[in-house]
N, C-alpha and C positions, 0 to 999 in steps of 0.2 A: 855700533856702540857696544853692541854685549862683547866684542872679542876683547876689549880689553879687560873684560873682569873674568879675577879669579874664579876656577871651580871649587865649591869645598862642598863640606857636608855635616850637620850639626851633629857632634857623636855624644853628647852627653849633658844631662842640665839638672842642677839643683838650685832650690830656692828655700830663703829662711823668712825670717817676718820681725820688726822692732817695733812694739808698742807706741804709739804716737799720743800725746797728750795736749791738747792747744789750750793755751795761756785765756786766751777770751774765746767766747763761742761763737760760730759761723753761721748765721744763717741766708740758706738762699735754697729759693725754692719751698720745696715741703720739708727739710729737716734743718733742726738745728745741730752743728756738728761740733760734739767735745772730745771725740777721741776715736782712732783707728789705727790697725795694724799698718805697717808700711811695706810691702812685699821688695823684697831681692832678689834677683836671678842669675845665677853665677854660672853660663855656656860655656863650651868646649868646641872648638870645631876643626876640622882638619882638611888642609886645603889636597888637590891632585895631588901634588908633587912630595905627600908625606907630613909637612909640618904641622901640628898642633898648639892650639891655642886660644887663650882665655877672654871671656869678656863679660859684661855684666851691664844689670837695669835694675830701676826699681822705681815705683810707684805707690802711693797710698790707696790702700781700699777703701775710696770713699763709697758712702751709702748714699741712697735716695737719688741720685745722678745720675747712673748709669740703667738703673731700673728702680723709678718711681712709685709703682706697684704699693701702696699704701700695707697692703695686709703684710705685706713683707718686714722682718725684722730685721736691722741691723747686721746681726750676725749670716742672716737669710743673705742678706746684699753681698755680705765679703765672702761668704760659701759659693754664691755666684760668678766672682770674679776669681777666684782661685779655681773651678771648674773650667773658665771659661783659658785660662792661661796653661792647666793639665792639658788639656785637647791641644791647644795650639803649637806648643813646643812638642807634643808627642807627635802630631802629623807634620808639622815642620823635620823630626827628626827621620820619618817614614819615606820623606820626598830623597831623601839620597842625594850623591852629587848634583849641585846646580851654582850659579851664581849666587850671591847673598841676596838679592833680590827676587829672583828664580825659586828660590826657595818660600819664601811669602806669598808671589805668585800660582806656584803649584799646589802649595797648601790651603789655601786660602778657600777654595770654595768645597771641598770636605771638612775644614773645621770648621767652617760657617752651618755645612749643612747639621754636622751633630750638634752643633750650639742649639740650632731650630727647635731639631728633635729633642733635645732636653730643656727647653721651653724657656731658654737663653736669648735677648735678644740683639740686635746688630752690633749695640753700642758695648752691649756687654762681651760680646765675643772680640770684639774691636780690642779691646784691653788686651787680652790674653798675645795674639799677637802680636799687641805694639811693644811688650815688653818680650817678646822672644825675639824681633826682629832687630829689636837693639842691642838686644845681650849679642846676635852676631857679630852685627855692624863694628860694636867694638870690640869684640875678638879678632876682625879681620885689621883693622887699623893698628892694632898693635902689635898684630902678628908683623904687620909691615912697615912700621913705623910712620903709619900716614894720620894724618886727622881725618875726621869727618869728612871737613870740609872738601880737603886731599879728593876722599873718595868718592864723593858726588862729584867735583868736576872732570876730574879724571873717569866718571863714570867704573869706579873697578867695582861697584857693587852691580852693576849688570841692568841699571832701570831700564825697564820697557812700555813702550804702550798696552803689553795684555791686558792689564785690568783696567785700562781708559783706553777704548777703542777709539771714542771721540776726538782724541789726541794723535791719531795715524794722520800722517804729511804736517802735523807740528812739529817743528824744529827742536826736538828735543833735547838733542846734544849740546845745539848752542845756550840754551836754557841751562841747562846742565853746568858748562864750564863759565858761566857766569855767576854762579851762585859765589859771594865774595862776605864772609864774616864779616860785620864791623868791627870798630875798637869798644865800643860802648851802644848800648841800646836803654831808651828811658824805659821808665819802670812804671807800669799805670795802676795806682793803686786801688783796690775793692773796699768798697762801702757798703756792707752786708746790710739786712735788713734788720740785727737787731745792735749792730754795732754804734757808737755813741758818737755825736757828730761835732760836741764842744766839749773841753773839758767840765764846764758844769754838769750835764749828762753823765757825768763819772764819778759824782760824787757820793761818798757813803758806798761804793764798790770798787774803788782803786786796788789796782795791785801795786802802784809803786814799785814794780821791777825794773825800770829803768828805761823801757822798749812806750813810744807813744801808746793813749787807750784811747785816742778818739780821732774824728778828722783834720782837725785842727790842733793834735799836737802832730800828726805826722806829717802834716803839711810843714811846721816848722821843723820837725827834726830831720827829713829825708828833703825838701827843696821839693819835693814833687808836683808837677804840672799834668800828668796826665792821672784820671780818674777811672773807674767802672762805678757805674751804680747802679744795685738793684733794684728791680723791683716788683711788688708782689702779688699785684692783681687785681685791687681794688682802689679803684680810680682816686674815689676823696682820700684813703688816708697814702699812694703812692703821690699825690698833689703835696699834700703837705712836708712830708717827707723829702719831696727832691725841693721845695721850697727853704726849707731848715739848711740843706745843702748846699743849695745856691747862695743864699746867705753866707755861709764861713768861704767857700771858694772865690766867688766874686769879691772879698773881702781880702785874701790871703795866698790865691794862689797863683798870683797874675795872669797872663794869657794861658790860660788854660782850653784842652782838648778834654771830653769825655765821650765815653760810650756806656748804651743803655740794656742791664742786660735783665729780660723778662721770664730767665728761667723756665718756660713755657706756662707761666703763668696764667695766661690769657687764652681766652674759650677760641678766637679767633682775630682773624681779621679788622673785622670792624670794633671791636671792642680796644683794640690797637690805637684804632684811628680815633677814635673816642678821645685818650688818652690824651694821644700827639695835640687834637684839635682845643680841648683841655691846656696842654702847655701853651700855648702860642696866644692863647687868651688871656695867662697869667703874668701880668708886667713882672711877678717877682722872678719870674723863669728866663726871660726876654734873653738873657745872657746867656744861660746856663743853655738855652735850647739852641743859640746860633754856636755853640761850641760843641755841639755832638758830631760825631764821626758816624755813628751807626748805632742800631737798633740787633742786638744779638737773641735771636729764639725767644722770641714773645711766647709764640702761640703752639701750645700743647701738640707734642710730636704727631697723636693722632689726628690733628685735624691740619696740621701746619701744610705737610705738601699734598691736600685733596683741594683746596683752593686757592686762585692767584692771588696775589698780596703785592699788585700794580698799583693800588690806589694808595698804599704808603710808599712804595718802594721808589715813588717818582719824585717824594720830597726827602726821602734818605736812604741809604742803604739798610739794605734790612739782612741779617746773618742768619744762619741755619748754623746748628751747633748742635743739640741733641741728635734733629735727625740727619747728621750725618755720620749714618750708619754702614756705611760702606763706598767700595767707589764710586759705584753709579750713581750716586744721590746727584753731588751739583750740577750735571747736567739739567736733570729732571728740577731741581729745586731753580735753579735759570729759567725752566720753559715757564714756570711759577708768579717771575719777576724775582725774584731775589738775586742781590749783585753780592753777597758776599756768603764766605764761608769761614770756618775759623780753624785756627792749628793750634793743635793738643797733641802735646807726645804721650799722651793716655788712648788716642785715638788711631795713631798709626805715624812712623815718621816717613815711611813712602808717599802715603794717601796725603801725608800734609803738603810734601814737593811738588807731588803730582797736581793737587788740587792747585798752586801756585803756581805750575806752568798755567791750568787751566785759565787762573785770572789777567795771564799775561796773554792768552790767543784769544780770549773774551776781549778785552779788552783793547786789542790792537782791530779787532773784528767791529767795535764801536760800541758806545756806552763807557762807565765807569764800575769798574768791579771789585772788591775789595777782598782781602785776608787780614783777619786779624789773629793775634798771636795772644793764646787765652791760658791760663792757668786753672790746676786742680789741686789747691792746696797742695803741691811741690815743695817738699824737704830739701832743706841744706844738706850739701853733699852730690851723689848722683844722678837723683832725680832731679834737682831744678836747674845741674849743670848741662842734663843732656835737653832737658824742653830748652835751658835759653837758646843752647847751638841748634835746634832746632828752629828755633823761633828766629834768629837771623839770617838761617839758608832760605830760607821761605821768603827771606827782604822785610818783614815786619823793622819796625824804627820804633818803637815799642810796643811792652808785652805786660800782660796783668799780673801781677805777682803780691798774692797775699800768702804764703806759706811764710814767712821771715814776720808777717804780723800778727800771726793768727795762733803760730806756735815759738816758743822764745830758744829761737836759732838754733841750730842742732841739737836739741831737746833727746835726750834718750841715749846718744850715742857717748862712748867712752874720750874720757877728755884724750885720749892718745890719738884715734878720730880723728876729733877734732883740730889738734893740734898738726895730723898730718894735711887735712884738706888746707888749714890755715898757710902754713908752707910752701905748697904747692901752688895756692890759688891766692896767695895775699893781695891780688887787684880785687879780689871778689868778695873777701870775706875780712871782717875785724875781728878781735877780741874783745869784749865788752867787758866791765868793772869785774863781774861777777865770774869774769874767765872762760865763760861760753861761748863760741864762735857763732857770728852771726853774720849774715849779707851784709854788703856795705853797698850803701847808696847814696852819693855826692849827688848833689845839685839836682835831684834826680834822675840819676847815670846809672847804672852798672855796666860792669868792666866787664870787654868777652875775650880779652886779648891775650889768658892762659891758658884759657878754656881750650881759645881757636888753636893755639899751638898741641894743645894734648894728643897724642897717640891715640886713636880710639874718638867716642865717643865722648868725649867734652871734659874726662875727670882723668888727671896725672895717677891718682892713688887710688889703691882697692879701700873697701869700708873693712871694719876689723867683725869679721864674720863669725869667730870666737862668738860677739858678743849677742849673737842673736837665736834663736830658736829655730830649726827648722820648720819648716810651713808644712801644712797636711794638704797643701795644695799636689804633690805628687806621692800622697801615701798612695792612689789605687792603681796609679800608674808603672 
């Protein structure tokens, strides 16, 4: 498999940062989120044969996610994850000639190990990488005129089983050249914890910007059938809460799917099963709980994979998402009982393939095993175009996406921006009254069918880099 991917070698990286400002506030988990830097990463890499060539990532620095750590500030968090991305692209640039994968590969457990040492941990270093490994991926794709998707099945970024040993005599190539874009993937939307679930809930705090403020206007304006909902820990008022829910859904959103995500809320296991046992008693649930797909990281990463979680995992699937902090995890979270894991292009886009072959030899092996395709407040523009193409190589049929709700459409960038992603990507994106480009989503559709044609990783246009500040994420470097 590796002979067909190119050799190259990452010779150069800079990264800026645009201010992010969200329209309504996010809450999930421990923090409520009104605003963060969004990091860019603009690679350089030059294959054997001489040629040179560009690519680019970018992510938001969200807080309290990645490292929980309560004493920590804000600014502590995104100091963190700008550390954690300096390391990664610097030992990625150290590893020399190798395949684009190869590269990730080799680096990988020397950034991980300085992440340690500077008291960084898995998920956090996870970042720094997923956004170097992208900036390659699409430097090499458009060096060659290939898509993404081109280059997973064609395998020319070089995947291997080094970093999933458990994966040697899996079929990995055929895996590989099966991976097939759709045209459309549905959009499951987030129901934060202190977000409004009826338009009355909204009253006396409207912003009347034009973009839904509750669950029940976005159920009418976006068609949407599939859901996330959080939730935060404490049984009686998580009870009422998914009950108010159930109500407008059961109500408006016809056959409907949801998944339930606990943020690692929960002390444990049984405190899970509390909850579950809770729903199944509540008639006003009876619905809402025969429409769950899964259960995403209940229970607090320290405690999540030291004991099995068999006694839930046999009446639903139950996700690992926090700690999956590297690649050996789903294995070990498997021996656990847990049949799913989830895919985040803030987490790694190899470790999400890989992890998706996993559920495919899990699964042929016996049992039912799941991936779900998750969001991190993902910006209009590069970031939510390369997690969707992420989120369809992996096979997800849909993917979480509150960034388009949370913040009003390409928020921050220059309407020229805007106007170019709008251009390029018109299946993906509309114009709204007020001129600002923003996600479209039919019937609860989004389009991937520019994306999947793009050169690169998932975006036809560069973002206008003019308009952003350099990041001190590689002053030391």
């Amino acid at each position: 498999m590796e002979s067909a991917a190119p050799r190259l070698r990452l010779i150069a990286v800079e990264c800026f940062e645009r201010p992010v400002t969200l329209r309504l506030p996010f809450r999930f988990g421990v923090v409520t989120l009104r605003e963060a830097p969004q990091l860019f990463v603009r690679a350089r890499i030059r294959t054997a044969d001489g040629r040179e060539g560009g690519g680019i990532s970018a992510e938001l620095l969200v807080p309290k996610w990645f490292d929980k750590t309560p004493e920590l500030s804000n600014d502590d968090n995104f100091n963190q994850l700008r550390r954690s991305f300096e390391s990664a692209q610097r030992h990625a640039i150290a590893v020399g000639d190798n395949t684009a994968f190869g590269i990730t590969a080799s680096a990988n457990a020397a950034h991980r190990a300085e992440c340690t040492k500077a008291g960084l941990n898995g998920l956090v270093a996870s970042f720094g990488q997923a956004l170097t490994e992208r900036a390659i991926i699409d430097a090499l794709g458009r060096l060659e005129g290939a898509s993404a998707a081109a280059l997973v099945r064609d395998n020319r970024l070089g995947i291997t089983t080094a970093l999933t040993p458990d994966l040697d005599g899996f079929d990995l190539g055929t895996f590989l050249a099966s991976r097939q874009p759709a045209d459309t993937i549905a959009a499951r939307h987030t129901v934060g914890l202190v977000d409004a679930i009826t338009r009355a809930d909204t009253a006396g705090k409207r912003l009347d910007d034009g973009l839904p403020e509750s669950l029940e206007e976005v159920i009418a304006a976006y068609g949407q059938r599939y859901f996330k909902l959080k939730v935060g820990g404490k049984i009686d008022e998580d009870m009422e809460r998914l009950a108010a829910i159930a109500a407008v859904l059961d109500r408006d959103a016809g056959a409907y799917k949801a998944t339930l995500d606990g943020n690692e809320q929960y002390e444990n296991v049984d405190a899970v099963l509390a909850l579950w046992k809770r729903m199944g008693e509540d008639r006003r649930l009876a619905r809402l709980k025969a429409s769950l797909l899964l259960i995403e990281q209940p229970i607090a990463r320290g405690e999540a994979l030291s004991k099995p979680v068999h006694p839930l995992a046999k009446d639903i699937p139950v996700e690992i998402d926090e700690s999956d902090a590297d690649f050996d995890v789903f294995p070990r979270a498997k021996a656990l009982g847990y049949t799913g894991i989830s895919s985040k292009s803030c987490k790694g886009f190899y470790r999400a393939l890989l992890n998706s072959a996993r559920v495919a030899k899990y699964s042929a092996e016996g049992g039912h095993f799941v991936m779900s395709a998750e969001d991190l407040t993902t910006q209009g523009g590069v970031a939510v175009q390369q997690d969707l193409m992420l989120a369809s190589l992996v096979g997800a049929t849909h993917v979480e996406r509150n960034g388009h709700h949370y913040v009003d459409g390409m928020a921050g960038a220059p309407q020229a921006e805007q106007d170019a992603f709008l251009a390029a990507h018109g299946d993906l994106y509309a114009r709204a009254a007020n001129g600002r480009v923003r996600l479209r989503i039919r019937n609860g559709d989004i389009s991937l069918r520019s994306i999947a044609r793009a050169p690169g990783l998932a975006a036809a246009v560069m973002p206008d880099w003019s308009a952003m500040r350099p990041s001190t994420a590689l002053a030391n470097s």
